[in-house]
PDB file of N, CA, C and O in Angstrom:
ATOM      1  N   UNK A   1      -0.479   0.791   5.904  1.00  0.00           N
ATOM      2  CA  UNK A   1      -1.132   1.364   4.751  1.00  0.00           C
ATOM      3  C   UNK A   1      -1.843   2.633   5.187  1.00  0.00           C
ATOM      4  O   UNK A   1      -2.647   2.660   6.119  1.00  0.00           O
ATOM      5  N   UNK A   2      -1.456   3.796   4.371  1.00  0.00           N
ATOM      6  CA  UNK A   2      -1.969   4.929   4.951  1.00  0.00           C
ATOM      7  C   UNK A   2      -3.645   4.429   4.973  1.00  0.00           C
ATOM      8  O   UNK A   2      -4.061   3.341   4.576  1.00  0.00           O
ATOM      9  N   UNK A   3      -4.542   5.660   5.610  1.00  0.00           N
ATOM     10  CA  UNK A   3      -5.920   5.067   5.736  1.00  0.00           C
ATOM     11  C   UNK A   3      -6.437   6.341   4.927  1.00  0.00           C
ATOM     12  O   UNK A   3      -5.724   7.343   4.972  1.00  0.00           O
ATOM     13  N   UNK A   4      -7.678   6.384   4.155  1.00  0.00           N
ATOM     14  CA  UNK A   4      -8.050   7.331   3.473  1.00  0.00           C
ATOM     15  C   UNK A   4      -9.814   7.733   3.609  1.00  0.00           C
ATOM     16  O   UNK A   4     -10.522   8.260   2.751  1.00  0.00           O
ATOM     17  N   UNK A   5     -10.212   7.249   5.076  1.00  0.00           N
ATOM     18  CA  UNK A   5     -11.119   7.850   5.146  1.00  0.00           C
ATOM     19  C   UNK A   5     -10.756   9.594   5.599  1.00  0.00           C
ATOM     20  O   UNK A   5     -10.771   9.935   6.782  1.00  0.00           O
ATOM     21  N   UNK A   6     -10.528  10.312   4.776  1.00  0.00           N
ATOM     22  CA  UNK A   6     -10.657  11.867   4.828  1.00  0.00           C
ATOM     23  C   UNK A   6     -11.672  12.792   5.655  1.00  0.00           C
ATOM     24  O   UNK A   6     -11.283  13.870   6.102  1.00  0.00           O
ATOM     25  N   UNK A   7     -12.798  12.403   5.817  1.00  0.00           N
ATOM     26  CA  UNK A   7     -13.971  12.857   6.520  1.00  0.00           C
ATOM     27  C   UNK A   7     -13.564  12.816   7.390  1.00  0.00           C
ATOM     28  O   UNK A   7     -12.959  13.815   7.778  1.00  0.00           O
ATOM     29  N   UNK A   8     -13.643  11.580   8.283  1.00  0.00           N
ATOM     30  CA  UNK A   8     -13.329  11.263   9.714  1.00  0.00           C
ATOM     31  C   UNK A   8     -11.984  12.052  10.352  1.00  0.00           C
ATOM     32  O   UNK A   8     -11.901  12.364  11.540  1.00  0.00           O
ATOM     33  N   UNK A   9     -11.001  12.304   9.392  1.00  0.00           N
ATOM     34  CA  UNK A   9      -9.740  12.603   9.919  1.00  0.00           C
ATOM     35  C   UNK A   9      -9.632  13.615   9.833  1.00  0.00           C
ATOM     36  O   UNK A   9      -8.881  14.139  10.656  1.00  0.00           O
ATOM     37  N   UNK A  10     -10.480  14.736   8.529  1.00  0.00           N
ATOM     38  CA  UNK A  10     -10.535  15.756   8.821  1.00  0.00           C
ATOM     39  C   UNK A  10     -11.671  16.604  10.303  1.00  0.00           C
ATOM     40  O   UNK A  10     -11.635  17.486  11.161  1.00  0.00           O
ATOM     41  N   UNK A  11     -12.484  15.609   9.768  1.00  0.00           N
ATOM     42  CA  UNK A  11     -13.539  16.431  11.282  1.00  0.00           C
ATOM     43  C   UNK A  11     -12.562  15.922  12.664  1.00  0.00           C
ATOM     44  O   UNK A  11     -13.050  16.454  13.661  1.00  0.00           O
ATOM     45  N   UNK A  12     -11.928  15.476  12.858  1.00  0.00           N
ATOM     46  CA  UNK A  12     -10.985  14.870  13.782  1.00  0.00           C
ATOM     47  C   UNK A  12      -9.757  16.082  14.165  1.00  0.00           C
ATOM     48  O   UNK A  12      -9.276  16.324  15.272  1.00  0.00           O
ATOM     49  N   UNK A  13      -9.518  16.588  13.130  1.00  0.00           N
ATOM     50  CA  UNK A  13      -7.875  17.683  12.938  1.00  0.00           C
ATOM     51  C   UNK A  13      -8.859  18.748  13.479  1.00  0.00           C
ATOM     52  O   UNK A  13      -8.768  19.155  14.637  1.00  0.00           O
ATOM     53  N   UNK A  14     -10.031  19.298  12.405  1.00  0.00           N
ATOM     54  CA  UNK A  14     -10.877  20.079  12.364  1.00  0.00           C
ATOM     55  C   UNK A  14     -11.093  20.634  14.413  1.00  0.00           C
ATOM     56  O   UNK A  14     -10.893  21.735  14.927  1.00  0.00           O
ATOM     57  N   UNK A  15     -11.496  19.478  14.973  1.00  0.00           N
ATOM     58  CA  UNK A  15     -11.923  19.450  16.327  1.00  0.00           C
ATOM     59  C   UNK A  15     -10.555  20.118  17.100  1.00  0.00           C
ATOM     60  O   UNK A  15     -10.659  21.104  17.829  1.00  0.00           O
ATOM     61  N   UNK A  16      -9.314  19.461  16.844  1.00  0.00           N
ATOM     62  CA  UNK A  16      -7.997  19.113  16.912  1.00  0.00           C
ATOM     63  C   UNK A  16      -7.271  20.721  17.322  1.00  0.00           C
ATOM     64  O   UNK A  16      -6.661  21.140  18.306  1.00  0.00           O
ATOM     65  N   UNK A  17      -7.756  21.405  15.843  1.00  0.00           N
ATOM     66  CA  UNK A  17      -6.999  23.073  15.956  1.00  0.00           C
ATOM     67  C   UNK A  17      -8.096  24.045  16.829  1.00  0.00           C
ATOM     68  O   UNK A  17      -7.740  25.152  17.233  1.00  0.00           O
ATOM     69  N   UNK A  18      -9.578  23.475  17.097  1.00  0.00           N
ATOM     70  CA  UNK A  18     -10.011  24.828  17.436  1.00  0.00           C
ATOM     71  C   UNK A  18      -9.529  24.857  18.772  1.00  0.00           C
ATOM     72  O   UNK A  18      -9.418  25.944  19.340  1.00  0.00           O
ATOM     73  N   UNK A  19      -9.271  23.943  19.266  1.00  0.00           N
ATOM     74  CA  UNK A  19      -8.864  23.904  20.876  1.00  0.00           C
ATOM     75  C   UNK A  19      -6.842  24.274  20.859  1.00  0.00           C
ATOM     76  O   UNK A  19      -6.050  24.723  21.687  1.00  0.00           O
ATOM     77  N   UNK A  20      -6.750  23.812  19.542  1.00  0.00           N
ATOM     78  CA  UNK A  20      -5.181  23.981  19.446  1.00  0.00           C
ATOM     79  C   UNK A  20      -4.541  25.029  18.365  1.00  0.00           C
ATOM     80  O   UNK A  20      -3.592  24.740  17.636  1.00  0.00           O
ATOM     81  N   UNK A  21      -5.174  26.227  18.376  1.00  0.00           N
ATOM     82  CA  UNK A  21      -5.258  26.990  16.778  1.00  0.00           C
ATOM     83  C   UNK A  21      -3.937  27.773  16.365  1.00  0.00           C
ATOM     84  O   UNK A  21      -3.813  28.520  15.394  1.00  0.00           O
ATOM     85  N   UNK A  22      -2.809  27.380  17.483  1.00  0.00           N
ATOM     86  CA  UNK A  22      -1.445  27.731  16.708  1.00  0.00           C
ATOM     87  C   UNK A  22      -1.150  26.446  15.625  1.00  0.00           C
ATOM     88  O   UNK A  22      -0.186  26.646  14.887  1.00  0.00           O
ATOM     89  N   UNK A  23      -1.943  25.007  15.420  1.00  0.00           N
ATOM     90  CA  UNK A  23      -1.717  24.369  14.403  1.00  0.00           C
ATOM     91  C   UNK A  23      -2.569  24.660  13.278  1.00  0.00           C
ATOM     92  O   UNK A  23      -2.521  23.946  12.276  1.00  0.00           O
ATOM     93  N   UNK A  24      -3.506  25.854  13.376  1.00  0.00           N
ATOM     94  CA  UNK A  24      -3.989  26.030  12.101  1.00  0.00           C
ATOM     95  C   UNK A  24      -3.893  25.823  10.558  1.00  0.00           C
ATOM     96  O   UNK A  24      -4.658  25.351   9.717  1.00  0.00           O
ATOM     97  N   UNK A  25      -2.168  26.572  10.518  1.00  0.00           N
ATOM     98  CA  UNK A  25      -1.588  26.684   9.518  1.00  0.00           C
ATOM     99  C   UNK A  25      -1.215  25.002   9.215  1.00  0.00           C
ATOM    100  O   UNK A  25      -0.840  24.874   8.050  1.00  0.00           O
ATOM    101  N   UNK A  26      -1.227  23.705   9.972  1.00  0.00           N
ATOM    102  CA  UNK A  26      -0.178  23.211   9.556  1.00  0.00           C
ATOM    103  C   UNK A  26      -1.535  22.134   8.973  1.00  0.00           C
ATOM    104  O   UNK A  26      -2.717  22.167   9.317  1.00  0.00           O
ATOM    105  N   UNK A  27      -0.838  21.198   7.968  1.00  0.00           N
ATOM    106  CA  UNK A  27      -1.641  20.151   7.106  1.00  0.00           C
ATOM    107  C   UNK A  27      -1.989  19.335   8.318  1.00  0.00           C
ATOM    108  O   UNK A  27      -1.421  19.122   9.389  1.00  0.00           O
ATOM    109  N   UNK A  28      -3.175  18.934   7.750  1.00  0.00           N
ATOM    110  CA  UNK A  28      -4.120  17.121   8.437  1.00  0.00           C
ATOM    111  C   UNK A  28      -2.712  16.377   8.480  1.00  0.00           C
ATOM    112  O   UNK A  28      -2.134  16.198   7.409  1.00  0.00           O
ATOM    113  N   UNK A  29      -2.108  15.916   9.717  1.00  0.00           N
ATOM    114  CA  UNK A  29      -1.110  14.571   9.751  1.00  0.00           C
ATOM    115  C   UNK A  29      -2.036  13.312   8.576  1.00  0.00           C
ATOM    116  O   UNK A  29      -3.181  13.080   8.189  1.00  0.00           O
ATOM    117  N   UNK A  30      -0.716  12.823   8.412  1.00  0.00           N
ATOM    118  CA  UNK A  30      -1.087  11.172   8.092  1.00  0.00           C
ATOM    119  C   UNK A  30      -1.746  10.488   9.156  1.00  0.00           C
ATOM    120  O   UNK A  30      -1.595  10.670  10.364  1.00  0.00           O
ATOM    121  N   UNK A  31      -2.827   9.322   8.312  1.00  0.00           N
ATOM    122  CA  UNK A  31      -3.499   8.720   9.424  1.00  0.00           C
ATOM    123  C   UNK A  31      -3.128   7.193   9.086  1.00  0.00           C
ATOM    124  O   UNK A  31      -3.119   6.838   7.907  1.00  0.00           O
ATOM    125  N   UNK A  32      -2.824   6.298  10.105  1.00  0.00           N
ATOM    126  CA  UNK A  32      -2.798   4.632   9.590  1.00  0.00           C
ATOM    127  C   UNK A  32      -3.823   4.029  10.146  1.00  0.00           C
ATOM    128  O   UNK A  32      -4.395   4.416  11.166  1.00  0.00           O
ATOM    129  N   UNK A  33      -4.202   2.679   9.244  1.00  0.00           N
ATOM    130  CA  UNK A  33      -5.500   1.615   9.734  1.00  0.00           C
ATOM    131  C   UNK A  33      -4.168   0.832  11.087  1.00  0.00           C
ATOM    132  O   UNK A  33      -2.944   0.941  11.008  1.00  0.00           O
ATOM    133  N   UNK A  34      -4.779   0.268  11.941  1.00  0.00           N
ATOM    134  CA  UNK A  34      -4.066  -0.637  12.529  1.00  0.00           C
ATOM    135  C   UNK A  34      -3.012  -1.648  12.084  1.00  0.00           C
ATOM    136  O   UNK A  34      -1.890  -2.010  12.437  1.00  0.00           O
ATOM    137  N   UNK A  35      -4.361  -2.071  10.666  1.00  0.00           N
ATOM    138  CA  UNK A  35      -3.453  -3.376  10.036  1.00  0.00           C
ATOM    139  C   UNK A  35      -3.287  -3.195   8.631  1.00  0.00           C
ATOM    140  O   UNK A  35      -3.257  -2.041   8.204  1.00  0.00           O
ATOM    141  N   UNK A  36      -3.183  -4.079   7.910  1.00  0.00           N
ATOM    142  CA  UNK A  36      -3.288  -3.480   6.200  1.00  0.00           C
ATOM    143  C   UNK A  36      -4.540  -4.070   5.687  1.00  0.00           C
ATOM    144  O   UNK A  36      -4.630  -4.049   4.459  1.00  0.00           O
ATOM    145  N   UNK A  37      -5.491  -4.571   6.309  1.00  0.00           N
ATOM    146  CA  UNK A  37      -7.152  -4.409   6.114  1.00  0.00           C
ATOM    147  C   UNK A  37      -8.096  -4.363   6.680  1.00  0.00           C
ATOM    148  O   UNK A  37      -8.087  -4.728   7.856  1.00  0.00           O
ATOM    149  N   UNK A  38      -9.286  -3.901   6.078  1.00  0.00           N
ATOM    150  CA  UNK A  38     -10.504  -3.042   7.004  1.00  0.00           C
ATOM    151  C   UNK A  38     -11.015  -3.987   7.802  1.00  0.00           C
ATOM    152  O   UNK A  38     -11.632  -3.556   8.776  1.00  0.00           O
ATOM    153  N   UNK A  39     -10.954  -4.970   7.696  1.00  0.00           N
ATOM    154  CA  UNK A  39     -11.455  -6.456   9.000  1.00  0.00           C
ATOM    155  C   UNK A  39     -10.964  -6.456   9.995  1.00  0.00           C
ATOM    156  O   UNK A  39     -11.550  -6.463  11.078  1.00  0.00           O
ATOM    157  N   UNK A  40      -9.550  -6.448   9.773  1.00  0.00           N
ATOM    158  CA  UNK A  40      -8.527  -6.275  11.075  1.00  0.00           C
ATOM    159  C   UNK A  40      -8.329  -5.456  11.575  1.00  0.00           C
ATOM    160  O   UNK A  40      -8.133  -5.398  12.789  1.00  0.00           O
ATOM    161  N   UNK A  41      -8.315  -4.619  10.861  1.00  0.00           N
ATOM    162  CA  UNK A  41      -8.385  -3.023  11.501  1.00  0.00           C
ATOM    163  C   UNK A  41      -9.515  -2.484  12.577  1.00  0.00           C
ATOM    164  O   UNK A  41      -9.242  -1.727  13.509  1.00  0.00           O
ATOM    165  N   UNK A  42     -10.807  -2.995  12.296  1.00  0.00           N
ATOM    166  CA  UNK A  42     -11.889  -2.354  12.414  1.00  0.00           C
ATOM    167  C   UNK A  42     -11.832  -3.241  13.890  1.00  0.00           C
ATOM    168  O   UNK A  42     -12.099  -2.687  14.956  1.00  0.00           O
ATOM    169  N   UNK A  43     -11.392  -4.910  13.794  1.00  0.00           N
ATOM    170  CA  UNK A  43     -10.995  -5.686  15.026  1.00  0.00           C
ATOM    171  C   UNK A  43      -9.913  -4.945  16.179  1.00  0.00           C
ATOM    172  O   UNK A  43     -10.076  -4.859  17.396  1.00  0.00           O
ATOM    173  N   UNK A  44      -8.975  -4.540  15.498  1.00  0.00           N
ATOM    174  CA  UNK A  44      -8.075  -3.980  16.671  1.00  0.00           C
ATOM    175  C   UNK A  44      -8.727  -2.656  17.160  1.00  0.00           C
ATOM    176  O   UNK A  44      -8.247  -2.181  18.189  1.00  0.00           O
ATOM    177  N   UNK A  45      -9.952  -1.867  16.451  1.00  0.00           N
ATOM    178  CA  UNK A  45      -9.931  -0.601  16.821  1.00  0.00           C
ATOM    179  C   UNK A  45     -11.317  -1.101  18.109  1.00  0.00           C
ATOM    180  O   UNK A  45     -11.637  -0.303  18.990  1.00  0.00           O
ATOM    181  N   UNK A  46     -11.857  -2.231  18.012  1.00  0.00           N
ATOM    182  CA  UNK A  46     -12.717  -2.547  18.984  1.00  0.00           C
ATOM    183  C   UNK A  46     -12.565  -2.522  20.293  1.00  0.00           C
ATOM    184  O   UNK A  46     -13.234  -2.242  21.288  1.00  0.00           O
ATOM    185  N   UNK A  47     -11.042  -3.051  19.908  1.00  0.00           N
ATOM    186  CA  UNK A  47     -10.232  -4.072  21.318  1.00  0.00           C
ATOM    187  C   UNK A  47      -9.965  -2.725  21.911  1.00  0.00           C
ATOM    188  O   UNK A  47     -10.424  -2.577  23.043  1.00  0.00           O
ATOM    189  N   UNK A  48      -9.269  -1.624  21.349  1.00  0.00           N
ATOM    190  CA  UNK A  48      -8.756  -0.452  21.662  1.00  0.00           C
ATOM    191  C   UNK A  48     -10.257  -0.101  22.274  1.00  0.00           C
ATOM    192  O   UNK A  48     -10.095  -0.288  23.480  1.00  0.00           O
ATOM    193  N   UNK A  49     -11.406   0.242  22.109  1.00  0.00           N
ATOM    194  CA  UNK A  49     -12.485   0.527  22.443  1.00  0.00           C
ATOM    195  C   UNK A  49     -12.503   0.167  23.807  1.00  0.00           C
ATOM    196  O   UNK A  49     -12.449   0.808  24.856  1.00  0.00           O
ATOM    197  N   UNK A  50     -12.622  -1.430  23.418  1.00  0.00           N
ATOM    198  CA  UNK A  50     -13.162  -2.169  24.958  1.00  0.00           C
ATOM    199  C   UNK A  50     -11.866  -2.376  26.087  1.00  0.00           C
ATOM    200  O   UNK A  50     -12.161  -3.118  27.024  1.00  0.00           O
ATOM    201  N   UNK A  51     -10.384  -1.772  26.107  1.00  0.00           N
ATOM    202  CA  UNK A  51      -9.739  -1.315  26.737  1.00  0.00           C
ATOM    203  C   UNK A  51      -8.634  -2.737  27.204  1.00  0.00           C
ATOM    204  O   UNK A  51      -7.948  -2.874  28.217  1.00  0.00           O
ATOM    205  N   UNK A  52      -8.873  -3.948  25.636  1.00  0.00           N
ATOM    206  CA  UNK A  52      -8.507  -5.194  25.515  1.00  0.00           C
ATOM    207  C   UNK A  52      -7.065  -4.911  25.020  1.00  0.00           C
ATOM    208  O   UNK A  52      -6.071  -5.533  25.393  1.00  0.00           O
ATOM    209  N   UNK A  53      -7.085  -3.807  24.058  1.00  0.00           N
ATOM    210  CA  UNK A  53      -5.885  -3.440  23.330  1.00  0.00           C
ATOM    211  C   UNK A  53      -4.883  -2.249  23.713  1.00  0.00           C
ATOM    212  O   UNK A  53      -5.365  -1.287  23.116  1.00  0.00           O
ATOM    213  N   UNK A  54      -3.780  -1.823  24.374  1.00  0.00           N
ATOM    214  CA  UNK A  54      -3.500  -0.550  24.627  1.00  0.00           C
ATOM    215  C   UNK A  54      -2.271  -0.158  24.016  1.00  0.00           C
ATOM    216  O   UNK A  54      -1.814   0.984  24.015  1.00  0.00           O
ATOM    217  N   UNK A  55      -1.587  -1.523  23.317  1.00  0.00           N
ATOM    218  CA  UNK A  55      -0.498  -0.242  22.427  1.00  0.00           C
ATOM    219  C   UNK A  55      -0.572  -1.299  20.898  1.00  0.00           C
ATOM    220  O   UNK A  55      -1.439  -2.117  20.590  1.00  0.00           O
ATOM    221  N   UNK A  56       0.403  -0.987  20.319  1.00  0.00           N
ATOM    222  CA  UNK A  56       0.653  -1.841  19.371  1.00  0.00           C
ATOM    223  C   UNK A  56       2.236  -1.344  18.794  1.00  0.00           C
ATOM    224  O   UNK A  56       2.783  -0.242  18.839  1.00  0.00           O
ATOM    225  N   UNK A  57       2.628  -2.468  18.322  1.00  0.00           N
ATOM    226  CA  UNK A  57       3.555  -2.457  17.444  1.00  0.00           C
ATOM    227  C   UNK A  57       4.529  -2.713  15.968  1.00  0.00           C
ATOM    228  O   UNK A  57       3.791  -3.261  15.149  1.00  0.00           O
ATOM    229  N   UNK A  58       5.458  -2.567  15.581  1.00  0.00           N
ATOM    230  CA  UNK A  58       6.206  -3.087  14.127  1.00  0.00           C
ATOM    231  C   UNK A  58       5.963  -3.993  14.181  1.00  0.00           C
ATOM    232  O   UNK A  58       5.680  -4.201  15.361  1.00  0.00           O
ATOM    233  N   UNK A  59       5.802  -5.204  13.401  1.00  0.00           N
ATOM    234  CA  UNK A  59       5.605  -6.867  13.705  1.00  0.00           C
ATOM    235  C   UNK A  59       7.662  -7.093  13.331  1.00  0.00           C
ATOM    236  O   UNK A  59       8.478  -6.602  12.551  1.00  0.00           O
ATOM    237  N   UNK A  60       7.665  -7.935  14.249  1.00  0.00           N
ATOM    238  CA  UNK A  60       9.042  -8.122  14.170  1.00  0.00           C
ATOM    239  C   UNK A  60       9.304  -8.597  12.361  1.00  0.00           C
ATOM    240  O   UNK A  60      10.350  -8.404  11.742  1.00  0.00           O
ATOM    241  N   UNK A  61       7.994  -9.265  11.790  1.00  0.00           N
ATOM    242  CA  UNK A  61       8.692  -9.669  10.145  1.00  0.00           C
ATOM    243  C   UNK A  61       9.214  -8.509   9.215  1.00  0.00           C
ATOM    244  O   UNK A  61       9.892  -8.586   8.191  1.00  0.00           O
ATOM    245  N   UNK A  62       8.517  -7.021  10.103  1.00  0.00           N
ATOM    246  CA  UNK A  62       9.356  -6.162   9.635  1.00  0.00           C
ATOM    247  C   UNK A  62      10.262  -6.003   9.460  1.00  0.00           C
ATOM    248  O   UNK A  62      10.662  -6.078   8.298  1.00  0.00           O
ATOM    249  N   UNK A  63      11.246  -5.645  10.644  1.00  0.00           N
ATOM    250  CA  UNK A  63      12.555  -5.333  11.657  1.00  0.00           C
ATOM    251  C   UNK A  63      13.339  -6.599  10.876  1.00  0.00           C
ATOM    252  O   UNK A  63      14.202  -6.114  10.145  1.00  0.00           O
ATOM    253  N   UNK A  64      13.321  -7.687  10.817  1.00  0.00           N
ATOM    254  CA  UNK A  64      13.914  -8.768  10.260  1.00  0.00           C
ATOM    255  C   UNK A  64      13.599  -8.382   8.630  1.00  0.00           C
ATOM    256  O   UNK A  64      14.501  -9.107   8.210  1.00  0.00           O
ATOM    257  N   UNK A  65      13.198  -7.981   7.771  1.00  0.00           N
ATOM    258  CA  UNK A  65      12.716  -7.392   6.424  1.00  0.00           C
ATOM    259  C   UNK A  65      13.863  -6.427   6.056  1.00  0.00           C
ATOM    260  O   UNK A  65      14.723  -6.429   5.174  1.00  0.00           O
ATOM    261  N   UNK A  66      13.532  -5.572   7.111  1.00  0.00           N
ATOM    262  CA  UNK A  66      14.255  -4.339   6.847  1.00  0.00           C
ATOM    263  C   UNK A  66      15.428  -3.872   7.435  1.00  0.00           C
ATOM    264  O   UNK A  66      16.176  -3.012   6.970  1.00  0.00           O
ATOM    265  N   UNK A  67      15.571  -4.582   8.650  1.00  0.00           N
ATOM    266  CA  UNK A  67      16.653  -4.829   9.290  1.00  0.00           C
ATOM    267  C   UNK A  67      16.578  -3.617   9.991  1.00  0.00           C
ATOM    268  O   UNK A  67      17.448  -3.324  10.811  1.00  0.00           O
TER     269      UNK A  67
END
């Protein structure tokens, strides 16, 4: 689920081009939550914090969904 805190992602891009300012021109990327809600999300972004979490992936019920 895209994520729509805007603030955060813009002061984030914002930081992003002054160090990188041939992307000036180009739009804020899409941003995703971890999971598809703010509980879980806010859980995996901890783990990522405390260096518990280091990648993530499709959940296979996808891949089997969508084939």
């Amino acid at each position: 689920m895209p994520h729509q805190n805007n603030k955060s992602k813009a002061e984030l891009w914002m930081n992003y081009i002054q160090y990188h300012p041939t992307f000036k021109a180009k739009a804020c990327p899409e941003s995703w939550y971890f999971c598809d809600n703010e509980k879980d999300a806010d859980q995996c972004a901890q783990w990522v914090v405390e260096g518990v979490k280091q990648a993530t992936s499709t959940s296979m019920w996808w891949f089997e969904t969508y084939d």
